[in-house]
N, C-alpha and C positions, 0 to 999 in steps of 0.2 A: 444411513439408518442403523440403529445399534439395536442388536438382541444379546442377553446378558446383561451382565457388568463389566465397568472399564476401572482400571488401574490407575494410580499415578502413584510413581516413587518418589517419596521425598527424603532429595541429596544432603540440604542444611539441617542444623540443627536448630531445632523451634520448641518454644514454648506450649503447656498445653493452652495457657490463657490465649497464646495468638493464632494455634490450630484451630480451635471452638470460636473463634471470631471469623477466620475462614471459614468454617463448615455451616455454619451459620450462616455468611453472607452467598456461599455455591448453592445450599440448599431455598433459596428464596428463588433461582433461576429459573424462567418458565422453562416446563419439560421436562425437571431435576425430579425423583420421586424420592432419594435418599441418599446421604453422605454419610460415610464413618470411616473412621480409623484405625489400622491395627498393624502394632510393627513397622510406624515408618511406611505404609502402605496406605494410600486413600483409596477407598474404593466409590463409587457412585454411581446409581442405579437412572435410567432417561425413561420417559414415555419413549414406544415404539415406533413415532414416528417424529420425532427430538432427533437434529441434527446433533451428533458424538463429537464432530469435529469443531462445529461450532462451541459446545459447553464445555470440552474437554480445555480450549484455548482461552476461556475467560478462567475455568476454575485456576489455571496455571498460572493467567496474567494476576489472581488473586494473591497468591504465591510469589510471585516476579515482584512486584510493587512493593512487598513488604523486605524485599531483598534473600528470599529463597529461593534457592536452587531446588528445583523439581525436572522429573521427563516423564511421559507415558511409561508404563511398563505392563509388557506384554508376555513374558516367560520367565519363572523362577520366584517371581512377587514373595511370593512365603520365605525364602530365607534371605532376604535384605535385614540386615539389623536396626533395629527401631530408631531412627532417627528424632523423634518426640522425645525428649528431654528434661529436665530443668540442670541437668549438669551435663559437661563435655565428654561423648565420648571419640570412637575413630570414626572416621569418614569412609565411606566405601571403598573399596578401591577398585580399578578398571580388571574385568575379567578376562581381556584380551591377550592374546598372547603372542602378538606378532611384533617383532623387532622393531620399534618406535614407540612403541605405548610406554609413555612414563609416566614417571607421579611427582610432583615437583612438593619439597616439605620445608616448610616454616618453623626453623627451630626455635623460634622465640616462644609462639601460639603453641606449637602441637598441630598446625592446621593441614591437611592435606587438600590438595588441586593434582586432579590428574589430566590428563589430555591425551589422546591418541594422534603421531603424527603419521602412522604409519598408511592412512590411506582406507583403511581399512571401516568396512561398514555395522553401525550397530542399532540396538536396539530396534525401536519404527520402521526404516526405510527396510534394515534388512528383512525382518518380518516381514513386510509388506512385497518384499521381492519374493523370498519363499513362498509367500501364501500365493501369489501369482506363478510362482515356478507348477507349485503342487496342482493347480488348479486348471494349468493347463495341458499336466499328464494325466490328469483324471479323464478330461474332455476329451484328449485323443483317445484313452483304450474305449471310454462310453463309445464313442464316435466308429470303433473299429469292430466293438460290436454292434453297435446298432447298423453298420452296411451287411456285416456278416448274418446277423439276423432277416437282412432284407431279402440276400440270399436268399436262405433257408427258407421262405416264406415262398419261395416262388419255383421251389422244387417242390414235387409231390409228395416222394418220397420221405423226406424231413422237415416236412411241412409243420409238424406240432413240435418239432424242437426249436424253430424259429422263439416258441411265447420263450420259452426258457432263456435262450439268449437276450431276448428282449429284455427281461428282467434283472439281467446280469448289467446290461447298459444303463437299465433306469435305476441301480443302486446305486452305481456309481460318480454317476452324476445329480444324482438326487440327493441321496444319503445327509449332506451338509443342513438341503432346506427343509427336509423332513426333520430332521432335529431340531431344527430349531422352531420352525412349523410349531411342531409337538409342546418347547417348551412354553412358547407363547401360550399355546391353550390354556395349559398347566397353569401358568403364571394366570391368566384370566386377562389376558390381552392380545385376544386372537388375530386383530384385524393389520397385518400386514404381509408383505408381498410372500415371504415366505410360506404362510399360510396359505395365501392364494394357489400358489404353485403349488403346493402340496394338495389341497383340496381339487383342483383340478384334474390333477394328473389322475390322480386315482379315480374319480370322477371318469375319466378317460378308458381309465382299465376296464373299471365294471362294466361300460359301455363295450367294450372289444376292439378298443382303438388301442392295445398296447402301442404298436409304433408310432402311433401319434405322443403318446406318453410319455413316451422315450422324449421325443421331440420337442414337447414341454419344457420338460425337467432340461437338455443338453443348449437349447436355445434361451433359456433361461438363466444361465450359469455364465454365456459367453457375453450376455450383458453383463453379469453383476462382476466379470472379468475386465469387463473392457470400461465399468466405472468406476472399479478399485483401481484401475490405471490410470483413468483421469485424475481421479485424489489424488495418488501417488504423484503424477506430474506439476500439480498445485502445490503437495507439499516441498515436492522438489525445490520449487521457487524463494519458499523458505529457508530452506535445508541452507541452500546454495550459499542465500543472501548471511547466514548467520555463521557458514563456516568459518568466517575468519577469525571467530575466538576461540579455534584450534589454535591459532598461527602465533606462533612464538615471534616476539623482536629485539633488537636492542636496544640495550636499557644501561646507563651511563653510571655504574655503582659507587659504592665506595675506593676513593684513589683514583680514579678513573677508570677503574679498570671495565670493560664492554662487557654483559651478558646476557644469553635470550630466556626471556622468560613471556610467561601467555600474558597475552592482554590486560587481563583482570585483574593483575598483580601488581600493572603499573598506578602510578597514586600521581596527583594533580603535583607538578611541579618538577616531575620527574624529567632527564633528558632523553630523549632516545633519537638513538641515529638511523638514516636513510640514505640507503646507498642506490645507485643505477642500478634500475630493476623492481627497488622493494616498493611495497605496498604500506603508504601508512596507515594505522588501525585506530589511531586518535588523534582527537581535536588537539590541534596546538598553533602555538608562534616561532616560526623559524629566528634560533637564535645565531647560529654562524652557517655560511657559505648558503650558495644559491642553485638551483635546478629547474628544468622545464618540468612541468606535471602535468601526466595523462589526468585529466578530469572525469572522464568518460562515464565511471561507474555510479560517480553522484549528478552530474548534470546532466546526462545523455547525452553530450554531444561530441564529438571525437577532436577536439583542441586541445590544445597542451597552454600552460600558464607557466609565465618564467615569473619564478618567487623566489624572492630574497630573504633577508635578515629582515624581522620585525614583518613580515607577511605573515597573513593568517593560511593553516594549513588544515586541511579536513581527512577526517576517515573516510580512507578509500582512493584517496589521490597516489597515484603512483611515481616513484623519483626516474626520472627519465638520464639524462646526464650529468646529474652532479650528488655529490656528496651533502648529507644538512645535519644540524643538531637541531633539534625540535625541542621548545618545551610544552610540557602536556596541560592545557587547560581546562579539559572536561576526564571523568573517568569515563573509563570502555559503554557503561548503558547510558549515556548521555551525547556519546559519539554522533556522527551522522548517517556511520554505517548504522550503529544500532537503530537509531531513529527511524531507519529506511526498514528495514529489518520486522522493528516491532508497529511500526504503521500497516505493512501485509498484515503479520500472523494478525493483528487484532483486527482489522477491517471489518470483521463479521462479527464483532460485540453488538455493533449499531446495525439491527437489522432494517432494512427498505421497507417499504412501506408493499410492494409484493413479496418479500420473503414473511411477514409478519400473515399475509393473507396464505401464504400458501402454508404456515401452523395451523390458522383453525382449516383450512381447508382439507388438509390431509386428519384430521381427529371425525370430521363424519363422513367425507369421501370413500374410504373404504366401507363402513358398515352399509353405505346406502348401495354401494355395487354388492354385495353379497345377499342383499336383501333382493332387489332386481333378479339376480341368479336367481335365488331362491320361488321368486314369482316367477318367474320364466321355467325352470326347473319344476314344479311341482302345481301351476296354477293352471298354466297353460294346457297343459296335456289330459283336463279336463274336456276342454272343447273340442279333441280330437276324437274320430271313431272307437279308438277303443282308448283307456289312460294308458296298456302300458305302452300301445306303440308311440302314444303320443309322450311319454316317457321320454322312449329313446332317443326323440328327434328335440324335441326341447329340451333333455337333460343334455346333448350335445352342444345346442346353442347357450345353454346357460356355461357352460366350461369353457366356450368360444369369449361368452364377456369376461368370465373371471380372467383368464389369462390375456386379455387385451388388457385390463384396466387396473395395473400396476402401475401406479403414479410413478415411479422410478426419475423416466426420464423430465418429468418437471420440479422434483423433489433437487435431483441430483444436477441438475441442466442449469436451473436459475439462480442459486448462488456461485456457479462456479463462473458464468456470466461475469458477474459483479467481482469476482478475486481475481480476473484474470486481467481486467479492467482497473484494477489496483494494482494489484504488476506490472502492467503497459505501463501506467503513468507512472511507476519509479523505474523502471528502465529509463524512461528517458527525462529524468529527472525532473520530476515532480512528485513530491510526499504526498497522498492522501491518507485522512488519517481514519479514513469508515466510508463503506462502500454508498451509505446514508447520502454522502457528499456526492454521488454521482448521479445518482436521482434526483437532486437541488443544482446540478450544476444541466442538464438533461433541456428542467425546464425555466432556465436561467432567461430571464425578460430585461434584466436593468445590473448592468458593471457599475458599481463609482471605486473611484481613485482618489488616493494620496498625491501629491505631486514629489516634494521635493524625498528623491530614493526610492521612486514607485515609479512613474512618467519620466522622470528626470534622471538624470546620472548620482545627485546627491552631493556633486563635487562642482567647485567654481571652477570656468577654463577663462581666458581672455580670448572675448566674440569678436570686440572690434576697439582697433585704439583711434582717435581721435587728435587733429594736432593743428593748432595756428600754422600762417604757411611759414610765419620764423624759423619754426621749430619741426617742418616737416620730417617724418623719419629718424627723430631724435629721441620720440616720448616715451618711447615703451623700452627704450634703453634706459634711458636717467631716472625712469621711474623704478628701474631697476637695480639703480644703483643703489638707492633708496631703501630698498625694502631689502637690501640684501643680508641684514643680519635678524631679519623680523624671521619667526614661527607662525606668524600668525597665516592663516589660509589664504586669504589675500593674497600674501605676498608668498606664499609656495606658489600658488597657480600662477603667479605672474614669471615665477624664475622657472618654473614648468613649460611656458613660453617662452622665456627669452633667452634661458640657461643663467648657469651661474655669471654672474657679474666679475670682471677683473679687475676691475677700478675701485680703487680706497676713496672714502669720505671721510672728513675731518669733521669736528662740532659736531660729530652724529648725535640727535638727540630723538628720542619715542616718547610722544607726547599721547599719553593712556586716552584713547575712545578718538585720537583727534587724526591724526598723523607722525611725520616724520622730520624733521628739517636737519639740512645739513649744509657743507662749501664742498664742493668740486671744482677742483681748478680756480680754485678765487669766485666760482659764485656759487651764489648761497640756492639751495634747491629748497620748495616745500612740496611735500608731497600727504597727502589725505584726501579727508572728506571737503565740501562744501563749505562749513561753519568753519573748518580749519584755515579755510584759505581766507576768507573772507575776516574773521581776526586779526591777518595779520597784513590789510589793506591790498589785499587780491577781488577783482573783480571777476569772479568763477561767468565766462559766455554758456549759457542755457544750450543741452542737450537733452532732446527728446528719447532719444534712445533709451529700451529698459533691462535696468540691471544694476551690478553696484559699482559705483562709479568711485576711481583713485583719479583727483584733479592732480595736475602738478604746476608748480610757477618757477618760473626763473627770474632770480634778481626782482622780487616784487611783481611782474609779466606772467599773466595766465599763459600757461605755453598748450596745452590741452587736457585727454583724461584717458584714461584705461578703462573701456566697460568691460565689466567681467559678468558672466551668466552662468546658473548651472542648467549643463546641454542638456536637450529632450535627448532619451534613448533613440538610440536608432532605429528600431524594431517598432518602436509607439504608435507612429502614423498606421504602419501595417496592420500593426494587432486590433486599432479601431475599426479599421474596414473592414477587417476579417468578422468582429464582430458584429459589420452592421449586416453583410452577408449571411452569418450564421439565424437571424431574427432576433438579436437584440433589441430592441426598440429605442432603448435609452443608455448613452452612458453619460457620469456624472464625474466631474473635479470635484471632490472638498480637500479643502488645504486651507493651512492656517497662514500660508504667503501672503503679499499684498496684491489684490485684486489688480494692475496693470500688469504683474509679472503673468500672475495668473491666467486672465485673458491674452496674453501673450502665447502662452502653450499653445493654449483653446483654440486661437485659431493656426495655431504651429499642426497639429494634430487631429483637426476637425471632430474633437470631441464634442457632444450637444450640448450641455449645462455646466456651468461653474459657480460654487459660493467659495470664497476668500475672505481669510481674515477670521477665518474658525478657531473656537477655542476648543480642547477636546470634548468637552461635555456638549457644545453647539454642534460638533460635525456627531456625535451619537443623536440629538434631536435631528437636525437634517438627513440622516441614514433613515430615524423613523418616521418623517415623511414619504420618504421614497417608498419605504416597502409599504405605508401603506395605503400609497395609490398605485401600487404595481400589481399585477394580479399574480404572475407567473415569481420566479424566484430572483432575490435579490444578492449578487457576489458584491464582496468590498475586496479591493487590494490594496493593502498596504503595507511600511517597513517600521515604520517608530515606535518608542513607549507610548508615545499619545495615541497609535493606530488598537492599540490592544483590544479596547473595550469597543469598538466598533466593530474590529474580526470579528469578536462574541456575536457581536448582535447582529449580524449579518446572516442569512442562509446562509452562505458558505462564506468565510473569511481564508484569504489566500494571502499569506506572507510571501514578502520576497528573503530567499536564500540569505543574502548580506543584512539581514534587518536586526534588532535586538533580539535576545532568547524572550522576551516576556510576549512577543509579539508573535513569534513563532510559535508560543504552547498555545496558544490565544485562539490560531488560525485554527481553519480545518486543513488545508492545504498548505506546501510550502514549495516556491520556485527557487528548485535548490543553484539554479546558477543565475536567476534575477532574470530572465527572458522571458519579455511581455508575450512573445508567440506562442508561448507555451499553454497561454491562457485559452485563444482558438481552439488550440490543439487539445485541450481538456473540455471544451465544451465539444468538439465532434465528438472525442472517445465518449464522452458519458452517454452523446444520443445513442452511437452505435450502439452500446451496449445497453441502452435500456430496448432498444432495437430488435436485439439480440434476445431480450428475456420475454419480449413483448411474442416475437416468434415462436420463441420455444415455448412459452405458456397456450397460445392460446393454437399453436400450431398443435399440441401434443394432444389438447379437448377438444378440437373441430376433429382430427386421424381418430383417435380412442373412440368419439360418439359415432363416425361416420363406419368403421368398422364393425363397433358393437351394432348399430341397425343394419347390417348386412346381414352380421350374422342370425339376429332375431328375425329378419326378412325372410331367412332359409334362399336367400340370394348367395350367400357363400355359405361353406359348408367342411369346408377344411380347419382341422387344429390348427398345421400347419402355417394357415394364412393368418390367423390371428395372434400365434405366437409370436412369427414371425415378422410380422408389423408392429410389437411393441419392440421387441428386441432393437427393429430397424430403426424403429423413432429414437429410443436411448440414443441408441449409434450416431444420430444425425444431430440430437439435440447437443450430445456431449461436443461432437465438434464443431456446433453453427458457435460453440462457447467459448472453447479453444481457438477459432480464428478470432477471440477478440484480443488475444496476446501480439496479432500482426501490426506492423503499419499504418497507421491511419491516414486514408488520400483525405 
């Protein structure tokens, strides 16, 4: 929750025409009350109960998309030089002063890039560590007077010096919410926790509960400590994921000569080398020598992949024992780290369908609790013998709800639920691209599927060769000899089987869509499809078998055939059981295959329905049948161009990792190492964690009602117990949120 105004510095140089299109489209944000500009500085004003972190990460991602460099900024704002523009001037430069802070300069541009390698922390996090250092020497001296006053309270003697130290402790620790308390009024937007606190405590005093006061104000501080810690540990997740466009690499220059320069400097086409140990930072194709790679960071899972020349290589793969030259395919914001990276920070664009209720809910929540107080506080004390004693006892109770009924812990508790949940699933590699997806994936009732690169491997192997008894044990040689100078797929997967061929053909000839014919050894081989053989007076013997079939003949003599298939995943079978365990009710093939192959999987993998032989615009109509005779949500998985427009239309669309990029922006989701188990594994997390918000929400309004009528009951009677029960709830709800970053059984 923000009180004030927030910052942001902007690093590029911009236009004012494309400033005022930003500020324009920040200020339409619900909870935004005003945007402007001044010196390169944005400032922007929230409703009081407007998540800061939330608006703060789209107004930026507004900025990020148009290709500006912006950060929060927290101290100094006033003299950053004006970066709004219509002509070039200098570029900031880093204020650090610790031995690796460089500035890397573009003599061509004028351009400067600086980067810090020294380790060393800025801006945000360090802020955020100070303001947690300062916060928790405040609370010890409060703390050390408030026992010392306890003292004093209980000698006779210094008995009235006691209020006085009391008061030493409640500035100390109060001081913050009283300010800001104060400015809300001021502003004419009294109704948040700060104002609570403050109206209570004092409330407190005039009663003659100074040490309770105290106790307010000190138990009140070590939540709002222990949920800038939570933030801090969410952003961390961030932080973490984006440092490695600090990290300088090598980069293949002019003459060859080798030099590190940051990520964002490298340009598509560029070489850069990787050596045992490094971490690669961009998408490319290994062009010489080969290495095992750690995957771990993009796929979650702790195997290493030996990649050669002409393999594809990701940001974030790490070179384990060998030496590579890479060329760069994508730039640095198009990487997979980035992708990983900017699917977190933005997760919270797309609010859930309970974070959108807990908005309106927190804009009358507070007025109706201050109003309560106020009826309990001044109505009530009516009915008692005299008003003022009934005063004293109902204005206690009404300070008893004010300080219970600080939304905090559901404000604070239920998105960090859902980012933490976003985390988990790119730790172990899975992109989601909005916490939205996990509430759709939660109450997911009906999977369909792609088959061929989604179910399937995507690649032909040879399942089973086939041979007259002539020619037992011969076929899948000579058909080898055959295909030995073909590209065509066929015939890799066949020499994928059989190895490379040592034997020379003569008359070799590649007959386009038919086959192949050739002499070995003085006889003549053909090798193809059905119609090929059969042309040239081969009578092909009928196999039922399904797949695609390479006949061969010898000397005129059907000798047999090659069926070739592409393999179901080996994870497939499982992932459907697992989903029929989770309550799937349905899952669904669409594929544009031929219906025998098709129903071939189907019953390979005991999936429930199959349509075959779809065109992409038929498998989008057959999608909208499903969903809508489904009641609960409908996922689609797929990898193609032709999958794109179906991800769209899908509740959630989940690419596989190896799929085309059009397919990928298409998805919500993306299985960055192609593991059907992953999908299980993303329908548990999402329950957990709707789980999780489901508890904290409705956990945090049964504790808060069930306390506040204790206290109205005059069943309890202590500050104490009332502060101290929201405090606790914070405490319990921020970590029931944080174990959802664990393991999922």
């Amino acid at each position: 929750m923000n009180n004030g105004i927030t910052k942001i510095k902007i690093n590029s140089q911009i236009s004012q025409a494309s400033l005022k299109e930003i500020i324009s489209k920040a200020s339409a944000f619900e909870g935004v009350i005003s945007v402007k500009e001044s010196n390169g500085i944005l400032s922007y004003e929230i409703s009081e109960w407007a998540s800061d972190y939330d608006i703060m990460v789209q107004i930026i991602a507004l900025f990020e998309d148009d290709g500006f460099d912006v950060e929060p900024l927290f101290e100094g704002g006033e003299e950053v030089t004006s970066a709004v523009l219509d002509d070039h001037s200098e570029s900031e430069h880093c204020d650090c002063e610790h031995e690796g802070c460089e500035e890397d300069k573009d003599g061509e541009e004028g351009e400067h890039h600086h980067s810090c390698a020294c380790g060393h922390e800025h801006s945000e996090e360090l802020k955020s560590k100070n303001d947690r250092k300062y916060k928790m020497i405040e609370l010890s001296i409060s703390l050390v007077f408030l026992v010392l006053g306890a003292i004093l309270s209980k000698t006779q003697k210094l008995y009235m010096v006691s209020d006085y130290v009391f008061v030493i402790a409640y500035a100390v620790a109060g001081y913050n919410a009283i300010f800001n308390g104060l400015a809300s009024i001021f502003k004419r937007k009294p109704f948040n926790q700060n104002t609570l606190m403050m109206i209570s405590s004092i409330a407190a005093i005039v009663l003659g509960e100074t040490f309770e006061a105290v106790g307010i104000m000190l138990l009140f501080q070590v939540g709002e400590l222990f949920e800038s810690s939570a933030i801090a540990n969410a952003d961390k997740v961030i932080n973490d994921l984006k440092s490695f466009k600090d990290e300088k690499i090598s980069v293949i220059g002019e003459g060859g000569i080798e030099k590190k320069v940051l990520p964002n400097r490298v340009q598509v086409g560029d070489i850069i080398v990787l050596r045992p140990g490094d971490k690669n930072l961009l998408d490319g194709i290994i062009e010489s020598g080969a290495s095992a790679f750690n995957t771990m960071m993009i796929t979650g899972e702790s195997s290493y992949r030996d990649l050669k020349s002409g393999d594809k290589v990701l940001g974030g793969f790490i070179a384990v024992d060998g030496t590579v030259r890479i060329k760069v395919t994508k730039p640095l914001n198009e990487s997979a780290l980035s992708t990983i990276a900017n699917a977190i920070e933005e997760c919270s664009k797309n609010k859930t369908k309970t974070e959108k209720f807990l908005d309106k809910f927190a804009k009358w929540y507070t007025p109706l609790v201050v109003a309560v107080a106020l009826i309990v506080a001044f109505i009530m004390p009516i009915f008692s013998e005299t008003y003022g004693y009934g005063l004293s006892v109902w204005g206690k109770r009404a300070v008893m709800i004010l300080c219970v009924s600080c939304p905090c812990s559901i404000v604070v508790s239920v998105p960090l639920a859902y980012f933490m949940g976003v985390a988990n699933s790119a730790k172990r590699g899975v992109i989601l691209k909005s916490s939205l997806t996990i509430e759709h994936l939660a109450n997911c009732s009906a999977v369909a599927f792609d088959k061929t690169g989604t179910l399937t491997d995507g690649e032909l192997s040879v399942a089973k060769v086939v041979a007259t008894k002539k020619f037992q044990g011969k076929v899948l040689e000579l058909v080898n000899a055959c295909e030995k100078y073909s590209n065509h797929p066929i015939a890799l997967a066949i020499r994928k089987k059989a190895g490379e061929s040592s034997v020379e053909c003569d008359n070799y000839i590649q007959h386009a869509g038919k086959g192949i014919s050739c002499v070995l050894d003085g006889k003549t081989l053909l090798c193809g499809n059905e119609k090929f053989l059969n042309e040239n007076g081969v009578l092909v013997i009928g196999n039922d078998t399904v797949g695609v079939k390479v006949f061969l003949a010898v000397d005129g003599e059907y000798a047999g055939a090659v069926i070739l298939k592409d393999t179901v995943r080996k994870t497939a079978r499982g992932m459907i059981m697992e989903l029929k365990d989770l309550g799937v009710s349905k899952t669904y093939m669409l594929t544009g295959d031929n219906k025998s192959v098709a129903l071939e999987v189907k019953e390979e993998i005991g999936i429930d329905k199959v349509r075959a032989e779809l065109l992409p615009e038929e498998k989008a109509h057959r999608l909208e049948k499903i969903i809508a005779s489904t009641d609960g949500s409908v996922v689609y998985v797929g990898d193609g161009v032709n999958d794109a427009p179906v991800l769209k239309l899908a509740d959630v669309g989940i690419a596989m990792g190896n799929g085309l990029d059009l397919a990928i922006e298409s998805a919500d989701g993306v299985l960055t190492s192609g593991d059907l188990s992953k999908i299980p594994f993303l329908i548990r997390l999402s329950k957990r964690t709707l789980n999780i918000v489901k508890q904290n929400l409705y956990g945090s309004i049964l504790i808060k009602v069930l306390i506040m009528a204790l206290a109205v009951s005059g069943i309890v009677s202590s500050l104490w117990f009332a502060i101290a029960g929201d405090v606790g709830l914070l405490v319990l709800t921020i970590l029931n949120s944080i174990r959802n970053k664990s393991k999922v059984s």
